[in-house]
C-alpha positions as CSV (number, residue, x, y, z in Angstrom):
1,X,14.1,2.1,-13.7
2,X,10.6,1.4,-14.9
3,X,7.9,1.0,-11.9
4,X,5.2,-0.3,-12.8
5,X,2.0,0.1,-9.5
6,X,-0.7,-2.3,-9.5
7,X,-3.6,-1.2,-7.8
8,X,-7.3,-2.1,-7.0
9,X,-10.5,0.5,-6.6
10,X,-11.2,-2.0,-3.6
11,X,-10.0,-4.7,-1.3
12,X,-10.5,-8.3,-2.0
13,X,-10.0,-7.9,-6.3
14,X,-6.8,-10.0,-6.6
15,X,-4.5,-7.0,-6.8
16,X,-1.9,-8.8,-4.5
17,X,-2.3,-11.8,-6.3
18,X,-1.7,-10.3,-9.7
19,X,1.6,-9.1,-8.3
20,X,2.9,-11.6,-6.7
21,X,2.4,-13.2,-10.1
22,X,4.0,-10.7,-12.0
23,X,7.1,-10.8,-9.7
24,X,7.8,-14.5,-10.8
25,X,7.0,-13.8,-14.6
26,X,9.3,-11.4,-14.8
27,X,11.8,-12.6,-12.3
28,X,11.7,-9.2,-10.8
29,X,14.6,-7.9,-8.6
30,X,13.2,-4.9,-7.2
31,X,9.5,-4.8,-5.3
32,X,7.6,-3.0,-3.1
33,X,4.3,-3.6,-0.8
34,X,3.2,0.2,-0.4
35,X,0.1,-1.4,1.4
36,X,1.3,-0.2,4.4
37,X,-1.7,-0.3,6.4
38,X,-1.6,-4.3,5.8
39,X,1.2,-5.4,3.7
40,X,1.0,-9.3,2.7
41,X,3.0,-9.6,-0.4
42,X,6.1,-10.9,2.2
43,X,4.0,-13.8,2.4
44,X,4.8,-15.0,-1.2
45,X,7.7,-13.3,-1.8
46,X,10.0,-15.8,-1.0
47,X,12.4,-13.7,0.8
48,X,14.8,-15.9,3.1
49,X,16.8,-13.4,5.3
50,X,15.6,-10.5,8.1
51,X,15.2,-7.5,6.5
52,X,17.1,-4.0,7.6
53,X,14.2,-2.4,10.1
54,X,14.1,1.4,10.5
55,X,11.6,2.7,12.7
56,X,10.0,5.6,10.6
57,X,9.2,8.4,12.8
58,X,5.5,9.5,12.9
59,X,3.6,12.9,14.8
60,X,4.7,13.7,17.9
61,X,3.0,12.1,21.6
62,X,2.5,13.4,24.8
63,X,4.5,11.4,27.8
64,X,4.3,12.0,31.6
65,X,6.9,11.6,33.8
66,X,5.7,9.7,36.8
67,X,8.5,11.4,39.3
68,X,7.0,14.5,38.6
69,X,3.3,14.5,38.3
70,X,1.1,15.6,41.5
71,X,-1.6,13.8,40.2
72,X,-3.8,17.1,39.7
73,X,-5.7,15.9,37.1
74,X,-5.4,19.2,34.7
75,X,-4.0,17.9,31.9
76,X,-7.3,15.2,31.8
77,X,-9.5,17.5,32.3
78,X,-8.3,20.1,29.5
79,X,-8.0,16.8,26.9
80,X,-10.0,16.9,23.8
81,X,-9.1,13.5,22.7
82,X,-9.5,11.7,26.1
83,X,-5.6,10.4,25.8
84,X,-4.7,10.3,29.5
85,X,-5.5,8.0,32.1
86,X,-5.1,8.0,35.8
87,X,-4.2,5.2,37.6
88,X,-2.1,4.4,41.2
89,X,-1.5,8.6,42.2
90,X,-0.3,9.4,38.3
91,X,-1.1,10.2,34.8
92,X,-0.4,8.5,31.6
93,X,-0.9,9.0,27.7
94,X,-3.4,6.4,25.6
95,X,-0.7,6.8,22.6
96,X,-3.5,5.1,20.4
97,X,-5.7,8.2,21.6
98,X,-2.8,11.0,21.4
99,X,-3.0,13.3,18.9
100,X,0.3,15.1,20.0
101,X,-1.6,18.8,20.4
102,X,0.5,19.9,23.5
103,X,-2.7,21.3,25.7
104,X,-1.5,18.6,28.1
105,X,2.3,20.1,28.1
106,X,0.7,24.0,28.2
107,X,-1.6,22.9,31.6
108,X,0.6,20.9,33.4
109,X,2.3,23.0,36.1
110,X,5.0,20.9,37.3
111,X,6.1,20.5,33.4
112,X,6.1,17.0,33.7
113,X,4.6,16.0,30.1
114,X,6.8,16.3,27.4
115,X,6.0,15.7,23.8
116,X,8.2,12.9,21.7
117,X,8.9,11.9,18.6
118,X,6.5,9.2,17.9
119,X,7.4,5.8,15.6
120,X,4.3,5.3,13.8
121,X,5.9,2.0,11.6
122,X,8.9,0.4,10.7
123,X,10.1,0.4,7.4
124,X,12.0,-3.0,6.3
125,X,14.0,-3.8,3.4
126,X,15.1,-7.2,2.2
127,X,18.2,-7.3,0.7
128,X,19.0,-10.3,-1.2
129,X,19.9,-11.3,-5.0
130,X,16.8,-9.1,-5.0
131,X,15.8,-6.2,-3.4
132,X,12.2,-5.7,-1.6
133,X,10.9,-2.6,0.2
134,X,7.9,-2.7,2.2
135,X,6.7,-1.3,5.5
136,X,4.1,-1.4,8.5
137,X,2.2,1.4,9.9
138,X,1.3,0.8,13.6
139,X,-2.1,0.5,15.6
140,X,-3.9,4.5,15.2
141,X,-1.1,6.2,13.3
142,X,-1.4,8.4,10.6
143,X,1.5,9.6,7.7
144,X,0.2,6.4,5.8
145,X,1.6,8.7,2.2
146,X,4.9,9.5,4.1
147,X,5.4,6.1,4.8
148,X,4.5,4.7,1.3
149,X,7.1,7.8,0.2
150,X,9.6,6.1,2.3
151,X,8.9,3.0,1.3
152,X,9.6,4.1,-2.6
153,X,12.5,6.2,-1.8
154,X,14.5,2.8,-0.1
155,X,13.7,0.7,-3.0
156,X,15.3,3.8,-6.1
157,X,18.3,4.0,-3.2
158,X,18.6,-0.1,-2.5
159,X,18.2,-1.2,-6.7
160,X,19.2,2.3,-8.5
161,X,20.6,0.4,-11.2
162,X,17.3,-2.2,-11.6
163,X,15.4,-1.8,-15.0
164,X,12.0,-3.3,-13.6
165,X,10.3,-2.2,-10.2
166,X,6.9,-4.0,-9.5
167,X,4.9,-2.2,-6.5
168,X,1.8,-3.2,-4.8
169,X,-0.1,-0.6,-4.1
170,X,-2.9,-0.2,-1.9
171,X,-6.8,-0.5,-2.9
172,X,-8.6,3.0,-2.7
173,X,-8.1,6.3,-3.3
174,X,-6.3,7.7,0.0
175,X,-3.0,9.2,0.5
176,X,-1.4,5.5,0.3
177,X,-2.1,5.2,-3.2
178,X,-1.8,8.9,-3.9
179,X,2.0,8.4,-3.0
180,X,2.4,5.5,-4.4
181,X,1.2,6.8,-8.0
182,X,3.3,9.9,-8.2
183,X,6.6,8.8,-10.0
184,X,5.4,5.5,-11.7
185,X,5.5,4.4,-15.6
186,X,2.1,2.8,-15.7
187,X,-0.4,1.6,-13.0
188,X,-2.6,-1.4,-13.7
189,X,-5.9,-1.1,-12.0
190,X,-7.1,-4.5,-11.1
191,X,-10.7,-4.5,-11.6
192,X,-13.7,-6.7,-10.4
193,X,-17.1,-7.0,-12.5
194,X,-19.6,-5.9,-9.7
195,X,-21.4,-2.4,-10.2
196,X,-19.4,-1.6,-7.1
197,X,-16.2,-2.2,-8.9
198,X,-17.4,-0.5,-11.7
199,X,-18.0,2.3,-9.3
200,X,-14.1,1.9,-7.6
201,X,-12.6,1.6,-11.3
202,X,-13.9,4.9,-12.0
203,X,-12.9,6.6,-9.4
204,X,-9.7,5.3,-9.4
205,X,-9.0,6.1,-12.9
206,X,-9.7,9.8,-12.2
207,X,-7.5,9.9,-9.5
208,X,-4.7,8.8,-11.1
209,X,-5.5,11.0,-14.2
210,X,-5.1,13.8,-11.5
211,X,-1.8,12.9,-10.9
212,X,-0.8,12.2,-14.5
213,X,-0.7,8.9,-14.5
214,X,-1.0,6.2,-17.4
215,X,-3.3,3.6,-16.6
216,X,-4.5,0.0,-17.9
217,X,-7.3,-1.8,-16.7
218,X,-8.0,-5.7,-16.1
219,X,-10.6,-7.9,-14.9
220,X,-10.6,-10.7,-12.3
221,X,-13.0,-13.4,-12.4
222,X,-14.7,-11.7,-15.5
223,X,-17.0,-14.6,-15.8
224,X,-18.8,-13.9,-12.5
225,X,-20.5,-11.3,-14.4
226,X,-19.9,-11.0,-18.5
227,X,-22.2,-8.3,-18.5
228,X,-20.3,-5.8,-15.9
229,X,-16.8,-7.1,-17.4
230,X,-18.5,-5.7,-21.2
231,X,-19.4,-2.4,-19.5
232,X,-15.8,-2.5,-17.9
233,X,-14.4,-2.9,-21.4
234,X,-16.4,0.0,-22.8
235,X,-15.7,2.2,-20.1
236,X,-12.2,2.1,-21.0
237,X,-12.7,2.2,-24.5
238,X,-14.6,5.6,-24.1
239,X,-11.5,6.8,-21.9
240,X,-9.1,6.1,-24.4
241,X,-7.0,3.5,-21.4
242,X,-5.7,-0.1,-22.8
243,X,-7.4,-2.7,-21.4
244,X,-5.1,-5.3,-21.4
245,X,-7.5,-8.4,-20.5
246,X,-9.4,-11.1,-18.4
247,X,-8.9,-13.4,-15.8
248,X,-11.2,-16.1,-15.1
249,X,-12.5,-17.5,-11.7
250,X,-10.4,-20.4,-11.0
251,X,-10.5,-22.7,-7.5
252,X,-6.9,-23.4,-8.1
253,X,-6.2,-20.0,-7.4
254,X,-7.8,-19.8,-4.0
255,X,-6.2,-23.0,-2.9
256,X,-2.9,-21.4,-4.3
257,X,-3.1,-18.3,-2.5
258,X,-4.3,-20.3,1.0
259,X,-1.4,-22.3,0.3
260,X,1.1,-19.3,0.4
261,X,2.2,-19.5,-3.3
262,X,2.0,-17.2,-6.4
263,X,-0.5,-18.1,-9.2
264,X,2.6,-18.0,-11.5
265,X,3.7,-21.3,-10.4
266,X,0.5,-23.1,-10.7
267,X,-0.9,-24.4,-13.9
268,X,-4.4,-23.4,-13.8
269,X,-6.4,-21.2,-16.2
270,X,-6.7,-18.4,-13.9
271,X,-2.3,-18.3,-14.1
272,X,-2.6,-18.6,-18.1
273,X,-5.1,-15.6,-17.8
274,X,-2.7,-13.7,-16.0
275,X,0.1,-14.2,-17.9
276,X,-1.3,-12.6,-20.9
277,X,-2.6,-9.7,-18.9
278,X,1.5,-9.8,-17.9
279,X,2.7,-9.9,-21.1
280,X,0.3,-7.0,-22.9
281,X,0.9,-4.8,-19.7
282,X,5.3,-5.4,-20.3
283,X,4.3,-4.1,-23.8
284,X,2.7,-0.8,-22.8
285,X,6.0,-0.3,-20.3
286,X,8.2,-1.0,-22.3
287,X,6.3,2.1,-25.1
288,X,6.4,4.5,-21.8
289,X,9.0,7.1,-22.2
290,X,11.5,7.8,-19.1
291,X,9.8,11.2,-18.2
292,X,6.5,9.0,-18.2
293,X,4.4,9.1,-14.9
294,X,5.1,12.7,-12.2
């Protein structure tokens, strides 16, 4: 299977947009949204059934039983985090607050806080003529990387057989997009011409040079600013990474996305744009060797 990760140095550069794209020009039939912290590519993915949900299991959380507790305050005194609250003669954990430490379950003398394995998202995967993996981290949980892991590891196990797998990634450097790069073909950074994006592309390029990863760059609504979009170009020209080209600002593309469809199915110039973008990116997969990527 070749996985190609498209990824963005920041929110709000089209990376979504570009791979909800991709997914119709290459009639893809195995995805991922590893944008776990605020997956949206369900919303054009077309999907028609209910996926398979698995709660994915998180750090651990402090709970109070109610029979037991005397109401003696101990375990809210000795908090760090300010987790507990007291209300009507008992105790009870914030879990938004809860950092699953255990001072409460060391203080308490009646032993009536426990800690418990935590579900910090749900994992869901669509199974269909096409197979799509995606997940949701919950309210002030952490594990974002292990979820994205998971979220990888049920898409190889659901479409083993699949030669393409298109994954959205999330924008950034954290441990989201750290797990999604490990074990890809090529990522295709998403770029926008602002000094700030220059700033985002950069970093993002070294991050996934860390990790071993072969990179191509493109810009979105390179005509907002020719100039960055030229320094864009010769950035990656002095790095040695393909760029593999532009796509212009278009207003069909905005009423596209607010209408809940892909760019690829609208004839606009910001959809021909990204089709060649698609086609040179296909090309530099298809010259990746199986041990490409980590």
């Amino acid at each position: 299977m070749k996985k190609l990760l498209i990824l963005s140095g920041k929110g709000g550069t089209g990376k979504t947009t570009t791979a909800a794209a991709f997914l119709r020009f290459a009639d893809a039939r195995a995805f991922a949204d590893c944008d776990v912290d605020a997956p949206n590519l369900h919303l054009i993915a077309g999907m028609q059934t209910e996926p398979e949900r698995t709660p994915f299991l998180g750090s651990q959380k402090a709970e109070i039983d109610p029979a037991r507790c005397i109401d003696c305050g101990l375990c809210r005194k000795m908090c760090r985090f300010d987790a507990i609250d007291q209300a009507d003669g008992c105790h009870t954990i914030n879990e938004l607050a809860c950092e699953g430490c255990g001072v409460c379950v060391f203080v308490c003398p009646q032993g009536a806080v426990k800690l418990k394995d935590d579900t910090a998202g749900d994992l869901m995967l669509y199974r269909e003529d096409r197979v799509f993996s995606t997940a949701q981290l919950r309210m002030g949980r952490g594990n974002s990387g292990k979820l994205v892991s998971a979220v990888k590891t049920a898409l190889d196990q659901a479409a083993p057989e699949t030669e393409l797998a298109i994954i959205d990634g999330s924008p950034g450097i954290g441990c989201p997009v750290i797990a999604s790069v490990s074990g890809v073909d090529l990522v295709l950074i998403v770029a926008e011409p602002s000094r700030s994006g220059i700033s985002d592309l950069q970093r993002i390029v070294k991050t996934a040079a860390i990790f071993g990863a072969k990179t191509a760059v493109c810009v979105n609504r390179f005509d907002t600013s020719p100039e960055n979009t030229r320094a864009i170009e010769a950035f990656c020209a002095e790095k040695d990474i393909p760029f593999v080209g532009r796509v212009p600002y278009d207003k069909h593309a905005a009423a596209a996305i607010n209408a809940g469809k892909s760019l690829a199915d609208v004839d606009c110039p910001a959809r021909d744009g990204l089709h060649r973008v698609f086609v040179r990116t296909m090309e530099l997969l298809q010259e990746q060797t199986p041990e490409a990527g980590v």
